[in-house]
C-alpha positions in Angstrom: 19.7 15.1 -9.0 18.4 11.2 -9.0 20.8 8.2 -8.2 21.6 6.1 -11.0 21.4 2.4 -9.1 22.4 -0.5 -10.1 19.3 -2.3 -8.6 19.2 -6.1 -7.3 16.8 -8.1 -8.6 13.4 -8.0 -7.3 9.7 -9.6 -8.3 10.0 -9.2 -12.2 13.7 -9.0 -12.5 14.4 -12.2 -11.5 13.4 -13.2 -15.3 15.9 -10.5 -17.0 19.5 -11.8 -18.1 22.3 -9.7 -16.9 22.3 -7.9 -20.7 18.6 -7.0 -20.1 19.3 -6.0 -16.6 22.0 -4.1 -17.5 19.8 -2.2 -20.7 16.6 -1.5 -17.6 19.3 -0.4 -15.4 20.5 2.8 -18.1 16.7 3.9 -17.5 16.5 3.5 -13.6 17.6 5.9 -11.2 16.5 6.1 -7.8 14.1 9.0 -6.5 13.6 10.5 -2.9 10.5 11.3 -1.6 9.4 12.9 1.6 6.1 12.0 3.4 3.4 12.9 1.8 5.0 13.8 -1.5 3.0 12.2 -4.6 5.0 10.0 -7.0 2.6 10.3 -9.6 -1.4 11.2 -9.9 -4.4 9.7 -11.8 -4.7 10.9 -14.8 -0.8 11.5 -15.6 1.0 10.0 -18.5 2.1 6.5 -17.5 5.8 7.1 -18.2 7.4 4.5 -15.3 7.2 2.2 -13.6 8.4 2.1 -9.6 10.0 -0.1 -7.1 9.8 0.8 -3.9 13.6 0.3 -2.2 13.1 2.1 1.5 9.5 3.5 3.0 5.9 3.1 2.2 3.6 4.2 -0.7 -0.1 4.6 -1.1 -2.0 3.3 -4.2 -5.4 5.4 -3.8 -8.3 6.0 -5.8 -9.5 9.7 -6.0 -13.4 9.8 -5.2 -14.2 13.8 -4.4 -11.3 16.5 -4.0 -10.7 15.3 -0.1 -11.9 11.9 -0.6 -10.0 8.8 -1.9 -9.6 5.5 -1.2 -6.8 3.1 -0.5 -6.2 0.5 -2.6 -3.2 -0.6 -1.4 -0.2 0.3 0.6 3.6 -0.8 -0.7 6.4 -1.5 1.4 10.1 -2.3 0.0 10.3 -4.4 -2.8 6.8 -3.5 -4.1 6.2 -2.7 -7.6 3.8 -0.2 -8.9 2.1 2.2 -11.4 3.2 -0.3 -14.3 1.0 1.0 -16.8 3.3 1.4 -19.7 3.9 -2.0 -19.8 0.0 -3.1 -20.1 -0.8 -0.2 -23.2 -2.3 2.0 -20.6 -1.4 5.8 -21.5 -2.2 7.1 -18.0 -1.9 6.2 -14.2 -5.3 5.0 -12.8 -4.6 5.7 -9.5 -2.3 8.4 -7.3 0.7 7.3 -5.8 2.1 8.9 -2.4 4.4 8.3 0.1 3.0 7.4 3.1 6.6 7.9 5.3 10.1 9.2 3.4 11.1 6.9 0.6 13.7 5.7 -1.8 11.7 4.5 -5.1 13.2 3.0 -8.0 12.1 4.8 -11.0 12.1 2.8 -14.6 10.9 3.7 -17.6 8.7 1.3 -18.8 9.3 1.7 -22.3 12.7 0.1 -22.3 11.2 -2.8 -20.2 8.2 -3.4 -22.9 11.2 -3.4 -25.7 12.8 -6.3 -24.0 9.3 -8.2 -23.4 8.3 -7.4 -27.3 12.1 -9.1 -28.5 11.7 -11.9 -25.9 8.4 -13.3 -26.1 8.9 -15.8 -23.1 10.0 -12.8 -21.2 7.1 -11.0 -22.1 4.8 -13.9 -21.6 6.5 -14.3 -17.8 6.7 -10.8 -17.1 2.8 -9.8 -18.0 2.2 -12.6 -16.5 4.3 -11.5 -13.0 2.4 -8.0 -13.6 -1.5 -9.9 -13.7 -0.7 -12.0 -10.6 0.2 -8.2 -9.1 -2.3 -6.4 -10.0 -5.1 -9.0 -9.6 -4.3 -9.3 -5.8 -4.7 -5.2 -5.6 -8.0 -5.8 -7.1 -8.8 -7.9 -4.3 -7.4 -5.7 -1.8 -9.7 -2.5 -3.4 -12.4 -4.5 -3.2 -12.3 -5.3 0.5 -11.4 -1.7 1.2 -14.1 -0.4 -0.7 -16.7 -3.1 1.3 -15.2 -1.8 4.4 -16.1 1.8 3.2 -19.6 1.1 2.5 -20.2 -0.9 5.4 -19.1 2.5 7.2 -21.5 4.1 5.5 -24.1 2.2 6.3 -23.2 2.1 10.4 
């Protein structure tokens, strides 16, 4: 059985009051993975979201069965596969521990709630979430150069 946690504040917590921390924190409870083990897969309903609180995860974009790429890889503190909260239904990309974890899981539902009764918080939080995901972007994009340049060698 998952940990309930009572989790510190990191990236887009810092803008929750202690009520709205306490309301995300009835949804969280902390998962363990082992090496290797996915946390979620492309395709999946986008139910959570994740903080990773000990290990490493892989954001990776399936190309053929035995083929993906890396998009990005997650140490503590980094938050991922927030689709819920940007009206995505499923994960775009798989998720997988790279070396035994601890990963917060939230459910995103209860976070979008707060953001849709606070628009500030909403506005900060999206905004926290763009900043996030735009620097993957970047990331996949240099990965994916260095895969075709590969290619071409």
């Amino acid at each position: 059985m998952p940990d309930k946690v009572k989790f510190s504040r990191k990236e887009i917590f810092d803008y929750l009051t202690p009520d709205q921390m306490d309301a995300v924190s009835e949804t969280s409870e902390v998962i363990h993975r082992k090496a290797g083990e996915k946390v979620y897969e492309r395709g999946k309903r986008a139910i959570y979201f994740f903080v990773v609180l000990k290990g490493k995860v892989a954001l990776s974009y399936p190309i053929k069965q035995d083929f993906s790429v890396i998009i990005d890889e997650l140490g503590p503190g980094s938050m991922f596969g927030s689709c819920a909260c940007l009206n995505l239904e499923k994960y775009n990309l798989n998720a997988q521990c790279l070396e035994d974890s601890d990963i917060l899981r939230i459910e995103s539902g209860i976070l979008k709630k707060l953001m849709d009764n606070d628009l500030r918080l909403g506005y900060t939080i999206q905004s926290k979430i763009s900043e996030i995901y735009f620097l993957r972007y970047i990331t996949a994009m240099k990965n994916l150069k260095a895969v075709v340049m590969d290619v071409q060698t």
